[in-house]
Phi, psi and omega in degrees: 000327187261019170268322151311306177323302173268353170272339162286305179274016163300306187295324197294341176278302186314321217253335169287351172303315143350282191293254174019260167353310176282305189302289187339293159315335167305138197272145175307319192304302187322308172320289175308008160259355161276183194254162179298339180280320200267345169270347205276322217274335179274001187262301192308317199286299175323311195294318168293324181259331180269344158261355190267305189276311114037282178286320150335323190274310190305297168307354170077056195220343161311136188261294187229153190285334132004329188282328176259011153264355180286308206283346173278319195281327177328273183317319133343303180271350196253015174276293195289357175283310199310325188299295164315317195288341196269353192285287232278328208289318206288282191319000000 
């Protein structure tokens, strides 16, 4: 029974890897077009996928490890967009 169990979520990890993926790619420019409610919310998601790719890695279920130095530079540009915008608000 608990082998069933960890082989569901074996499927469940594989299958956010996609998404993952996809979150990872987005560009600072794309980024710098959103509203500050909506980078926050894209921070959370980064943050939520680089520990979701974390455990992946752990389980050997990461296709390549590269992913989890992409999803730190995510979270990273989207810090530093919030700033500049908490920058520009300020002036």
């Amino acid at each position: 029974m608990a082998r069933k169990t960890v082989t569901k979520e074996a499927e469940a990890v594989k299958k956010n890897a996609a998404k993952v993926a996809k979150a990872v790619s987005q560009t600072a420019a794309s980024l710098r077009d959103l509203t500050e409610a909506e980078l926050h919310k894209a921070l959370q998601t980064a943050k939520e996928d680089l520990l979701m790719m974390r455990k992946m890695l752990k389980a050997n279920e990461l296709p390549s490890s590269h992913a989890i130095k992409a999803g730190k530079k995510k979270i990273a540009q989207i810090h530093t967009i919030l700033t500049e915008k908490e920058g520009s608000k300020n002036e």
